[in-house]
N, C-alpha and C positions, 0 to 999 in steps of 0.2 A: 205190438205186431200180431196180426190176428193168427196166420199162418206159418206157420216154422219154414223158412227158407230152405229149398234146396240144393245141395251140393253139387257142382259139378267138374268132376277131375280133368282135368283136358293136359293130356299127357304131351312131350316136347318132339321135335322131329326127329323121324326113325323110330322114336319111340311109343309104346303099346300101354295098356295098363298095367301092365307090368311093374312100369315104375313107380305105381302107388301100390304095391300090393300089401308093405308094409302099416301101409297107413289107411286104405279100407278096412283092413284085418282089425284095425286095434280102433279104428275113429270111433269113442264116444259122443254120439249122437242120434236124436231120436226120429230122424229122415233117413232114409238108404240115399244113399249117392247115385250117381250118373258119372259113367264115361265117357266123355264126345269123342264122336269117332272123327279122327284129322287126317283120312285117307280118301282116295277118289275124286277130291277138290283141289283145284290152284288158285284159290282166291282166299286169304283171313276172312274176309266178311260171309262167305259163303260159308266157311267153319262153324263160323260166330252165330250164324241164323241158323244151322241146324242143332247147334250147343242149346240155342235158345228153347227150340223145337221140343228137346226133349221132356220137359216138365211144364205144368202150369204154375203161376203164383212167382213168390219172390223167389232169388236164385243169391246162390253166393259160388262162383267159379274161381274154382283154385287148379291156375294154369304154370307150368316151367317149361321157361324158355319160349319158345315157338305158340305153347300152352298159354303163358302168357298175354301173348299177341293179340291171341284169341279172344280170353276172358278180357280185354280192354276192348276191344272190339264189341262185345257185347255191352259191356257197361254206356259207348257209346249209342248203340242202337237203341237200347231197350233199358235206359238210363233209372227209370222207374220201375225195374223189377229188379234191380241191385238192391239185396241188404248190404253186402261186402264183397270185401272180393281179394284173393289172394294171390300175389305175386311172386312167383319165387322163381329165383333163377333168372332175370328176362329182363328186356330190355322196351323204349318207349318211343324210340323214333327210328325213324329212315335207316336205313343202312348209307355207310359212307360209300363213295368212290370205290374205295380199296375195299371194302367189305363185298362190295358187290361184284368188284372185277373176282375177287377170292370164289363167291359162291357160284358166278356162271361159269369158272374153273373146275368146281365140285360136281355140278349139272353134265361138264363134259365129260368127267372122270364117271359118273354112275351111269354115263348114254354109253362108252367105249370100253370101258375097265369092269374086273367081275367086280358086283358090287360090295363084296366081301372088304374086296382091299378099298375099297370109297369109305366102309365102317372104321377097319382099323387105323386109318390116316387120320381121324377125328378123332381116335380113342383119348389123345393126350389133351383136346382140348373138352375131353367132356367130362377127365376122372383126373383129381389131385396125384401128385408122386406117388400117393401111400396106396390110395386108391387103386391107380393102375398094377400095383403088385398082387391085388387079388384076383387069381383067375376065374374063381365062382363071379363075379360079379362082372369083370369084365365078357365073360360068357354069357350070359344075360342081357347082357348090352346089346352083345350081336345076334341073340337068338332076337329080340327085337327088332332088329334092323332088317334080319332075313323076313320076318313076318309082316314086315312095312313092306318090305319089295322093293327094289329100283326105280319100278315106274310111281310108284306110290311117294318112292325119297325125292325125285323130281319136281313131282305136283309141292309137294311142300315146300321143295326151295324156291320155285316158280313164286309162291303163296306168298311168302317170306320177301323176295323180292318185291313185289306188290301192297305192303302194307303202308298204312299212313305213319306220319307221325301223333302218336294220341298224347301230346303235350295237352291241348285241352280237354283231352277226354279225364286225365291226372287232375286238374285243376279244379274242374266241374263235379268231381268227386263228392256226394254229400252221405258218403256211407263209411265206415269201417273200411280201411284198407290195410293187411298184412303185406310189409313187404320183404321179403326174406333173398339173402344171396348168402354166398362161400367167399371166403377170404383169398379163396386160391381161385378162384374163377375167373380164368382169361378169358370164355367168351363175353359173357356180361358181368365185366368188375365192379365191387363194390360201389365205386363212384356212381355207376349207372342209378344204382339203386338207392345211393344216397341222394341223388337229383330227384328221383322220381317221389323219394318220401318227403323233399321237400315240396314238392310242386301239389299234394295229394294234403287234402284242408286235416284229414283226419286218417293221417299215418300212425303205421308201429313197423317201425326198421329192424329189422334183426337180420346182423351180420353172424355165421357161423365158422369159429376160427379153424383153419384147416382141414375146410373143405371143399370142392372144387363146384362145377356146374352141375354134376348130377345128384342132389342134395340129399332129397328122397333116399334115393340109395346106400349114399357112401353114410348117411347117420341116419338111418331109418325109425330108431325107438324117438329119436331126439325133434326131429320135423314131425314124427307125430303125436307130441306134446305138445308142439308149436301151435300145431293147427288144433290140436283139440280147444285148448285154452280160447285160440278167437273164435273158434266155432262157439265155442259154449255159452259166447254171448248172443245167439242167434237163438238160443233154444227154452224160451222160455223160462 
């Protein structure tokens, strides 16, 4: 590989960079990273092309959740600027029926309700039991959510309802894929992710036991081992 791939953080909805700050702070690597910014847009692919936007050369997007969506999203577009690409937390197709009737229920709760209480109504599905007992971190969660904005939480879920299924984008994979979830994670359960490392030619699944959707966070030293390690096959 002539050029060292670069990184790009593409953080989950509601969520800021914040929730890599962990794993910026510590990622050994000899590229700086990028954050895509997932605010001011209601479309994935609109995300995905300005993720793309920000560097030249090859790219490896490490997306959670929402973040996700995105970085498959780009590996679609821009299939040949994939060295890899990391999945955590996130899911690979459509939203069901019930998912969807759920989130244009959430849409109305953040258009009529202060959007304060639209964060904490999610808080249980986005932090393990253990998790939600710490107030430092669930503090954090919502200073993110206030810095996202309302109107900004909208556009994302609008975005979110609007995504494809990338079952073939998974399959067509001819790069390094991480794919990483919590064992406690009711938005996208494990099973998600054991689909998605099936269908991906050249996966690495790692399940982390007793921890929920927001990964980064709840084990911060431990995801950024994670990522180091598959990073470090990128770097020469």
């Amino acid at each position: 590989m002539d050029q060292i791939p670069t990184p790009i953080f593409i953080p989950g909805l509601v969520l800021t960079s914040d929730l890599f700050t962990s794993q910026l702070r510590d990622l050994a690597y000899p590229v700086a990273p990028y954050i895509a910014a997932t605010t001011g847009r209601d479309s994935v692919t609109a995300m995905a092309e300005a993720a793309l936007a920000l560097a030249e050369g090859p790219l490896v997007p490490v997306g959670l959740s929402m973040g996700g969506y995105i970085a498959l999203e780009m590996a679609r577009l821009a299939p040949d600027r994939m060295a890899g690409v990391a999945l955590l937390n996130t899911a690979y197709r459509e939203d069901t029926p019930e998912k969807r009737e759920q989130r244009e229920a959430t849409i109305k709760m953040a258009e009529s309700d202060r959007f304060r209480g639209v964060t904490r109504h999610l808080m249980k599905s986005f932090l393990s039991p253990a998790a939600l007992e710490n107030e430092v971190l669930v503090a954090r969660i919502i200073a993110m959510a206030e810095e996202v904005g309302r109107e900004n939480f909208v556009l994302q879920q609008r975005a979110i309802l609007g995504r494809r299924d990338q079952s073939d984008t998974l399959r067509g994979l001819t790069v390094p894929a991480l794919i990483l979830c919590g064992s406690l994670d009711t938005l996208t359960p494990p099973r998600i992710s054991e689909e998605m490392a099936a269908l991906a030619p050249q996966s690495e699944l790692v399940i982390l036991d007793g921890i929920g959707h927001l990964s980064p966070l709840e084990t911060p030293d431990e995801v950024t081992a994670i990522l180091n390690r598959f990073l470090a096959r990128f770097a020469g």
